[in-house]
Backbone bond lengths (Angstrom), bond angles and torsions (degrees), N, CA, C in turn:
res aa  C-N    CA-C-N  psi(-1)  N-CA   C-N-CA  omega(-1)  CA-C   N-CA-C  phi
1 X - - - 1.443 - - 1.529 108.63 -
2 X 0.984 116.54 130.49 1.772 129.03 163.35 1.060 131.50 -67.24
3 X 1.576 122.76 129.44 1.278 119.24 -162.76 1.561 120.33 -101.86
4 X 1.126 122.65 151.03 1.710 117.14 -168.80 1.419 100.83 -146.40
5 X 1.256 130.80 146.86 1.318 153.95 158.91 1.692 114.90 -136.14
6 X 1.511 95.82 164.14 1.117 98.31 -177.70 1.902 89.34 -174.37
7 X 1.608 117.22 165.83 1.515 133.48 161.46 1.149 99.69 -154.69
8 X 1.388 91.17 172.21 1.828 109.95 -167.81 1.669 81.30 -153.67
9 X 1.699 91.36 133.70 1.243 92.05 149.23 1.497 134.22 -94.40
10 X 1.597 133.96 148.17 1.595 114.73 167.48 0.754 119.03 -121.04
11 X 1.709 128.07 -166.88 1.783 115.90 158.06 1.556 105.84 -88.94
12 X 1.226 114.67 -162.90 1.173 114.24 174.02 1.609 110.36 -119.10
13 X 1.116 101.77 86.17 1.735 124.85 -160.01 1.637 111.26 -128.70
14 X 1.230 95.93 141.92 1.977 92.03 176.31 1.254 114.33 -50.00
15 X 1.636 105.32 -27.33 1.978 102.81 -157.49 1.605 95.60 -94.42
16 X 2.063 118.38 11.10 1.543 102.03 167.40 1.256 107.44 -84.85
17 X 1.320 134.74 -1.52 1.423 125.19 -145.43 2.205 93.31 -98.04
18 X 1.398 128.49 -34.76 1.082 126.20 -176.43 1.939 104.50 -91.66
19 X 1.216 105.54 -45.76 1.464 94.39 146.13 1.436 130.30 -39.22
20 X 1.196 138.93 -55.60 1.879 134.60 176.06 1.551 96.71 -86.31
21 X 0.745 130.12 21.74 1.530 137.65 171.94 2.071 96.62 -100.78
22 X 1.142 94.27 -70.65 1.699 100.60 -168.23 1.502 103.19 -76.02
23 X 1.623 133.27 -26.20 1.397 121.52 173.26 1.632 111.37 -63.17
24 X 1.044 99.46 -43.37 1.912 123.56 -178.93 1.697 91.24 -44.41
25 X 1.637 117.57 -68.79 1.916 119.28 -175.11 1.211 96.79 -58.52
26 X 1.297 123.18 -62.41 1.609 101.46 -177.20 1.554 138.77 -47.05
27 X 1.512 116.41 -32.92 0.991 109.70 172.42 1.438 128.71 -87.71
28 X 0.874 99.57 -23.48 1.958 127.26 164.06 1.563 113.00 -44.03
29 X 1.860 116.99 -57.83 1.022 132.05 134.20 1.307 137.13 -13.38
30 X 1.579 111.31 -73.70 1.329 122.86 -178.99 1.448 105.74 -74.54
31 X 1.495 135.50 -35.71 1.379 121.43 -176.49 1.968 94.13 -84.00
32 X 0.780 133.44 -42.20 1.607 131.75 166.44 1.308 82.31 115.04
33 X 1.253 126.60 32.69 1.786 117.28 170.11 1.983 105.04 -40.24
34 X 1.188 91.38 137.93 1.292 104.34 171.97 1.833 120.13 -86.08
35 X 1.552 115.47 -17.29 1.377 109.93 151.44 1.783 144.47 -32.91
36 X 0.911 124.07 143.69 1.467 119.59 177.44 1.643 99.77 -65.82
37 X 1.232 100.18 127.21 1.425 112.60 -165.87 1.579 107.73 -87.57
38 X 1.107 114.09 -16.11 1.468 118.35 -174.07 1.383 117.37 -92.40
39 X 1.522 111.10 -36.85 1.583 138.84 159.14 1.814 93.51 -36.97
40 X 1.110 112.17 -75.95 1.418 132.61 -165.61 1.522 111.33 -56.38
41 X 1.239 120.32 -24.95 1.471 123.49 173.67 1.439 114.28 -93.37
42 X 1.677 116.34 -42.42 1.306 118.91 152.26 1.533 111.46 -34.71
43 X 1.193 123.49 -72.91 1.440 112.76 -143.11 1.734 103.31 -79.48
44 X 1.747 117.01 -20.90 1.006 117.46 159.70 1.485 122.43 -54.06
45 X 1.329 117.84 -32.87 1.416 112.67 174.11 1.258 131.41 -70.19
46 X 2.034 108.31 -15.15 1.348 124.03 158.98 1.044 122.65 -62.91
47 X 1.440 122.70 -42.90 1.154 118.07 174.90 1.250 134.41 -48.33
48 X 1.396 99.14 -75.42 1.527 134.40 -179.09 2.328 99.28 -42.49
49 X 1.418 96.73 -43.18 1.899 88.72 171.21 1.158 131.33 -89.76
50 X 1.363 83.07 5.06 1.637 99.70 179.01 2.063 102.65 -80.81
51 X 1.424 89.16 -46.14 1.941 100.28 176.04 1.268 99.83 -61.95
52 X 1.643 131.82 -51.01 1.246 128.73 -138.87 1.901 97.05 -84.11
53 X 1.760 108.42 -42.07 1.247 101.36 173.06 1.062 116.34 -69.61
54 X 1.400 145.85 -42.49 1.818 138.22 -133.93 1.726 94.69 -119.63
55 X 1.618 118.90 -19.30 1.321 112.21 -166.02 1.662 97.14 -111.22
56 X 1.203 95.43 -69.54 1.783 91.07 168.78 1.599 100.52 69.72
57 X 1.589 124.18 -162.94 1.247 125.15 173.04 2.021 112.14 83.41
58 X 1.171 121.89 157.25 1.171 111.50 -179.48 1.301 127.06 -79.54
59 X 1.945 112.03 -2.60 1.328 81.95 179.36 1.359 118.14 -83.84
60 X 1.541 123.19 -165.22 1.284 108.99 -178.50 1.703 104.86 -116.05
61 X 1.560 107.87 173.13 1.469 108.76 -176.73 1.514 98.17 -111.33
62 X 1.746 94.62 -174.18 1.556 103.28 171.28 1.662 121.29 -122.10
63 X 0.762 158.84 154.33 0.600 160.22 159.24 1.694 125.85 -112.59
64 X 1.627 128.75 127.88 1.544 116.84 -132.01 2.115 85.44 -142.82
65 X 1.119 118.37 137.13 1.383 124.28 -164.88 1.789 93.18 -140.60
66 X 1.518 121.25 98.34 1.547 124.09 -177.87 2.051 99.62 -106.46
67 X 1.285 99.81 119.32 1.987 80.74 173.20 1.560 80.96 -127.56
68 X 1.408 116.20 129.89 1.657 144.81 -147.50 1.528 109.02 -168.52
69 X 1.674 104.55 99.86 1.900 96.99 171.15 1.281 113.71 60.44
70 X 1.382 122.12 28.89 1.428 115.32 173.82 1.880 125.54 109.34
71 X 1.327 85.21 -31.26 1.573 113.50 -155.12 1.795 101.79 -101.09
72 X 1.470 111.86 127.51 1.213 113.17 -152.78 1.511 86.96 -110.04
73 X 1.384 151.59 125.98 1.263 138.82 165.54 1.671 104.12 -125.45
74 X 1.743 105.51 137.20 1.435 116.54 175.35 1.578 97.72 -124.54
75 X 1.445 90.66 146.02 1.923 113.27 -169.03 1.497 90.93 -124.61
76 X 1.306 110.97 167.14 1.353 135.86 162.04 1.456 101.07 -152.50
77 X 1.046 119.26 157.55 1.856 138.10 -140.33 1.743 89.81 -163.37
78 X 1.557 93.29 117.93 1.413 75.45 161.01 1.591 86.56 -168.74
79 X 1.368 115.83 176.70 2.178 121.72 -166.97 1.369 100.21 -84.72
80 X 1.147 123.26 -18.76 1.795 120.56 178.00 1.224 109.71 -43.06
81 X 1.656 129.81 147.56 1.359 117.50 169.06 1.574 89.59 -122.90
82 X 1.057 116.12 20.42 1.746 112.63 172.17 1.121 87.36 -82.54
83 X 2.008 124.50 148.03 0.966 153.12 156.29 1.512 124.61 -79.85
84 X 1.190 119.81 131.75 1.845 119.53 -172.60 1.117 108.23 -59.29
85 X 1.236 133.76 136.36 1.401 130.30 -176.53 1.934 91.80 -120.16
86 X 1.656 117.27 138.20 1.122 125.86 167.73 1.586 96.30 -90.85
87 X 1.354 95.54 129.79 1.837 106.93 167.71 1.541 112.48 -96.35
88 X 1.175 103.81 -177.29 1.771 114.30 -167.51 1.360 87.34 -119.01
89 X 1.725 111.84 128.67 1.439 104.03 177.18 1.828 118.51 -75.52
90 X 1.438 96.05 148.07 1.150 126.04 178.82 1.402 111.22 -140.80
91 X 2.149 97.86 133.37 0.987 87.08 170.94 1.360 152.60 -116.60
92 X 1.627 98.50 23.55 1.352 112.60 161.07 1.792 112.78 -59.29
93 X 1.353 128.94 -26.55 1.427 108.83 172.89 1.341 92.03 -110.69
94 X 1.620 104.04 142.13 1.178 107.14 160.85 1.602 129.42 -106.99
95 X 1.250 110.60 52.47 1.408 114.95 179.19 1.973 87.05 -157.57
96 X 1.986 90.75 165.51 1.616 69.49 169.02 1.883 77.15 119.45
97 X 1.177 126.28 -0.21 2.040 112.24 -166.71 1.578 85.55 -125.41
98 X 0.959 152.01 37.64 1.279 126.35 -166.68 2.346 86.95 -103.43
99 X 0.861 106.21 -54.54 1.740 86.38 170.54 1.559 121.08 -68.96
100 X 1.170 129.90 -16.55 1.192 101.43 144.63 1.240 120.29 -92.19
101 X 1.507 147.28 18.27 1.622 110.62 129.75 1.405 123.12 -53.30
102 X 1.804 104.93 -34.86 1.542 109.12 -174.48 1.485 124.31 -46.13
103 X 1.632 106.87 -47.34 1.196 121.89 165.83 1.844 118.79 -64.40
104 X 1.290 114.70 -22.92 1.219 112.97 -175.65 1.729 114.77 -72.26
105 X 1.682 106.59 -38.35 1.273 123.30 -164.33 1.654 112.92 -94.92
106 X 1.602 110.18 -55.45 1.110 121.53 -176.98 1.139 119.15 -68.29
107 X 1.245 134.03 147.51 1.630 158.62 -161.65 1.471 102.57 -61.92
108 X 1.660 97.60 -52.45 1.493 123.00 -171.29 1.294 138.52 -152.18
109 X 1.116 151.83 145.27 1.528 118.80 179.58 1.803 93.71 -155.33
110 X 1.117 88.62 -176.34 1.544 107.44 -176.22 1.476 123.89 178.08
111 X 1.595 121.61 -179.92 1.361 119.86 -167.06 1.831 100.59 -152.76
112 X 1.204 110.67 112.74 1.769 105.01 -176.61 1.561 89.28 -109.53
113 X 1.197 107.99 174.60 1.353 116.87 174.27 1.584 104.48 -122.16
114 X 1.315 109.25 143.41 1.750 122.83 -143.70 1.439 97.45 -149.19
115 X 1.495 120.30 123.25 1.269 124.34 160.62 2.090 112.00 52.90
116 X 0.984 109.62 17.44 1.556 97.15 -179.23 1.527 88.80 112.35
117 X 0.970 106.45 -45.55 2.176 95.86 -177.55 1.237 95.62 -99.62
118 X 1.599 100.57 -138.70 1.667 133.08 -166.69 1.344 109.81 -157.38
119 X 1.384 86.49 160.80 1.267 104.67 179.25 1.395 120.62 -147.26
120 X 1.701 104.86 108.69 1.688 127.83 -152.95 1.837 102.53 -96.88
121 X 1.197 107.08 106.14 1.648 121.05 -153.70 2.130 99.83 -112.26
122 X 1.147 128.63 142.42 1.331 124.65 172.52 1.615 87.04 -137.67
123 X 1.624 99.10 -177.90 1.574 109.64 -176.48 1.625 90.17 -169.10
124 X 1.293 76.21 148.00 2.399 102.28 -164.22 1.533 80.87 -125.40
125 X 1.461 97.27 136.68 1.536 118.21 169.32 1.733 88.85 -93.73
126 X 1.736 81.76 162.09 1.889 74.01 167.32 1.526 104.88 -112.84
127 X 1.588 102.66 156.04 1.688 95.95 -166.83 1.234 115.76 -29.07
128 X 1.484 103.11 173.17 1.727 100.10 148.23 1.461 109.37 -115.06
């Protein structure tokens, strides 16, 4: 299998979140990743509002798409050194679940801390 990467940088703006949504199908597409493609845009959309709500600010983030040996991994990059916290649903707020879908869907995930921020990474098996 052939390997492909690619990032984009954005701001951290409402209008990045359907943007890394549709770069994510396209490239998914164009490499013919064998992942659930919808899985992969979902959880990208967690991410990416996860930066746009809690990090916000002008600088911009990255966003990082590796398909390697099977194994599909999405990053987000961004200067925050606050760490993602998974909440316990409640339903007085209704927002607030987007890592636990992460945890629900993804294989794996994690959060290192990078340059002064982090960098909040998951990985999609591809079916079997």
């Amino acid at each position: 299998m052939s390997s492909f990467s690619a990032s984009i940088d954005l701001p951290p703006a409402d209008h990045s979140v359907p943007l890394a949504r549709h770069v994510t199908l396209d490239l998914l597409r164009l490499w013919r990743a064998p992942h659930d493609r919808d899985d992969a845009a979902l959880l990208v959309t967690e991410l990416v509002t996860n930066v746009v709500d809690h990090v916000g600010g002008e600088a911009s983030f990255t966003l990082e798409l590796e398909l390697a040996g099977g194994r599909l991994r999405v990053a987000v990059v961004d200067g925050s050194s606050v760490l993602p916290v998974v909440r316990e649903l409640n339903s007085a707020h209704p927002r607030g679940r987007g890592l636990l879908l992460v945890q629900a869907l993804a294989e794996r995930w994690g959060c290192e801390e990078r340059d002064g921020g982090k960098r909040v990474w998951l990985d999609l098996a591809p079916p079997e």
